[in-house]
N, C-alpha and C positions, 0 to 999 in steps of 0.2 A: 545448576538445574533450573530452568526459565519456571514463572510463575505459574505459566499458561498447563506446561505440564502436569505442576503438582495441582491445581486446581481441577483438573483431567482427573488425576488419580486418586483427591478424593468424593467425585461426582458420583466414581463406582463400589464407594466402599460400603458392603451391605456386611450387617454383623450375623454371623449363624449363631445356632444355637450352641454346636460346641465352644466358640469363643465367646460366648457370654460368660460359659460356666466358667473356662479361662479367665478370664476376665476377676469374677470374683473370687476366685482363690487365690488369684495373684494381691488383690486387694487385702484380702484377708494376711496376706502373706507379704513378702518385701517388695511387689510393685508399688510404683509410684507414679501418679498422674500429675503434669507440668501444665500451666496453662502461662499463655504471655501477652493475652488479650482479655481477662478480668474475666476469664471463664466461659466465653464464647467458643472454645474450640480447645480442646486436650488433646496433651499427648502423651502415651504410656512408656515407661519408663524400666526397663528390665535390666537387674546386674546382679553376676552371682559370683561366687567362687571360680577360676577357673578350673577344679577340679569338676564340675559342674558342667561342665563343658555340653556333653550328649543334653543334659536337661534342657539348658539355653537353645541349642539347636533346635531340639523339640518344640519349644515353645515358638520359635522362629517360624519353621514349619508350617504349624497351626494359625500363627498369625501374618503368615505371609503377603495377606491381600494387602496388610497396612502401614508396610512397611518398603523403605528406599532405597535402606543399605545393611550388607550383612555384619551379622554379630563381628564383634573386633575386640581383641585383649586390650585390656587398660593398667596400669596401674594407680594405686590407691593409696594415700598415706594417712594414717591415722597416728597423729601423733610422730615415735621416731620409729615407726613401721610402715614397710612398705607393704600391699599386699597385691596379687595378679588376680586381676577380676575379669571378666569377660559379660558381654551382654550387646545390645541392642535398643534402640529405641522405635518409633512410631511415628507416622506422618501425626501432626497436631491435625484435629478433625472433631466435628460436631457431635460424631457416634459416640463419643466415651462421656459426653457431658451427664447421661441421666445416672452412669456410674460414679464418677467423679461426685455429683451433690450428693448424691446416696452414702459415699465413703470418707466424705470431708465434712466437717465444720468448717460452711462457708467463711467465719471469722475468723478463728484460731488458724483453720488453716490443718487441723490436727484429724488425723486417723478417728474415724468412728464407726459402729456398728450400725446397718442400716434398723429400722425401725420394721421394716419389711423383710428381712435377713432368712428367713423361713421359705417364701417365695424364690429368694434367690439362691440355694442350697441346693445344690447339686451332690452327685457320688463325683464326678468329675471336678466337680469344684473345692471338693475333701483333699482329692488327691494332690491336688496342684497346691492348697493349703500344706499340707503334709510333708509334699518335698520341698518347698521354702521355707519352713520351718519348724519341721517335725524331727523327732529324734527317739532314740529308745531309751528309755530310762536306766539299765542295764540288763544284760545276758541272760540275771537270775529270775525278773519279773515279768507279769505278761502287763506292763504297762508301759505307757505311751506317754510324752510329754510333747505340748507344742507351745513355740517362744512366741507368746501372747503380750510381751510386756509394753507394745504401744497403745493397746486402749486399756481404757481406764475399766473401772472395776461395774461397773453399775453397765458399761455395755458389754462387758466379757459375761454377765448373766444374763443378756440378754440372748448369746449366744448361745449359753450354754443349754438357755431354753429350748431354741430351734432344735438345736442337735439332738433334745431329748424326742421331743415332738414327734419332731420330722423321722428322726431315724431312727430311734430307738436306743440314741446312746448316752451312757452316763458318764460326768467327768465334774472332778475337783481342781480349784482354782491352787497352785502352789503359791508363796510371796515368797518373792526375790527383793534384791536390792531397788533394782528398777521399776519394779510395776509387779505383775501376776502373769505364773504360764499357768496354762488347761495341763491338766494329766486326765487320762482317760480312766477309767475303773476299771477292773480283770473281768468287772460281772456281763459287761456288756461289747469288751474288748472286738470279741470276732465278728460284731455286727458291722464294727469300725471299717476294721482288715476286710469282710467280703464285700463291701463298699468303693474302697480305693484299690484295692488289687488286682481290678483288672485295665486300671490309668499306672502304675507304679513302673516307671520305668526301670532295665535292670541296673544300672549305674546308679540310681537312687536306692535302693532294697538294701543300700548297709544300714540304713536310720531305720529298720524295722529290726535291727540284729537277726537271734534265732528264733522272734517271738512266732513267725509261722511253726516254729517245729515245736514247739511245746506243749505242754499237755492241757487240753483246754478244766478250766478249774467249772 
C-alpha cells in the first residue's frame, strides 16, 4: 500500500464523540497504543480472545474510519501455551496522541490514570471498560469485579473517585498477586448496570451472570 495513499487516509480521519469514549475504555481496559516515531503519531492496538470474536467486530465497526485491514486470528504463546486470539489494529495517526500522553507515563512507558479521568468517563466508556475486563464475582452476589491490576494503587483511587462523583458508584479495591481489582458495592450496583447496559453486547452479558435477575438489596 504506497505512502501517498495512507497519507490520504489519515488527512480524513476526524475522531467522533462515540469513539472517544471507545477509546477510553479500551485504555482503561487491554487496548494498547504503539508509537515508532517517539510519540509523534499512534497506533491503537486491539486483541482479545477469539471467543470474543462479535466484540472485536464491534469494535472494528466503530472504529472503521481508522483502520486498513480487517480483524484476523492470531495465535499467542505464553510460555508452553498456545492461545487463539483475534483483533486488529490502526492506521499510526496524530489523533490518539492527546490519548496516548493522557494514559502513559511518558518515561516508564507504563498504564496510568488520567489526572482529568472525570471529564473522560463516559456510560459508553464503562461499558467497553467492562467487557475487556469485567467479570461477575459469582451467581450468588450482586457484585462485580474488574481486572484493574496494571495501574498502581494511588491512580486506581483516583478512579475510583471519578466513578463516585461522576456517577454515583461505589467500589473497593480487592489485592491480588499482581496489583488491585475494583469490585463494585451491591449498594450502588444497579447504578453501574443501568449505565453500561444499553452498550453491553449479547455475547458479552455472560460476565454479568444472573446479577440482572436478582433481587436488588
Amino acid at each position: 500500500m504506497n505512502s501517498k495513499f495512507i497519507n490520504d487516509f489519515r488527512s480524513k480521519i476526524v475522531l467522533n464523540e462515540e469513539q472517544k469514549s471507545i477509546i477510553v475504555g479500551l485504555m482503561l481496559g487491554d487496548g494498547c497504543f504503539e508509537t515508532q516515531n517517539g510519540g509523534r503519531t499512534y497506533r491503537l492496538k486491539i486483541e482479545q480472545t477469539l471467543k470474543h470474536k462479535e466484540y472485536v467486530d464491534w469494535l472494528y465497526a466503530k472504529l472503521r474510519n481508522l483502520v486498513l485491514a480487517e480483524p484476523l486470528p492470531r495465535e499467542k504463546r505464553i510460555g508452553n501455551k498456545i492461545y487463539d486470539n483475534y483483533g486488529f489494529q490502526t492506521v499510526s495517526c496524530g489523533n490518539f496522541r492527546f490519548y496516548a500522553q493522557q494514559f502513559y507515563d511518558q518515561e516508564s512507558r507504563k498504564k496510568k490514570i488520567p489526572k482529568i479521568i472525570s471529564k473522560l468517563l463516559t456510560p459508553l466508556a464503562l461499558a467497553v471498560w467492562f467487557m475487556d475486563d469485567g467479570q461477575i464475582k459469582s451467581n450468588r452476589h450482586r457484585a462485580l469485579l474488574i481486572n484493574s491490576q496494571c495501574f498502581g494503587k494511588e491512580d486506581l483511587e483516583l478512579l475510583r473517585g471519578a466513578l463516585n462523583n461522576k456517577f454515583g458508584i461505589e467500589t473497593g479495591l480487592k489485592r491480588e498477586k499482581t496489583g488491585f481489582r475494583i469490585y463494585l458495592l451491591s449498594a450502588t450496583i444497579q447504578k453501574f448496570l443501568d449505565a453500561i447496559n444499553p452498550f453491553i453486547l449479547s455475547s458479552m452479558k455472560y460476565k454479568l451472570g444472573r446479577i440482572n435477575n436478582l433481587p436488588k438489596e
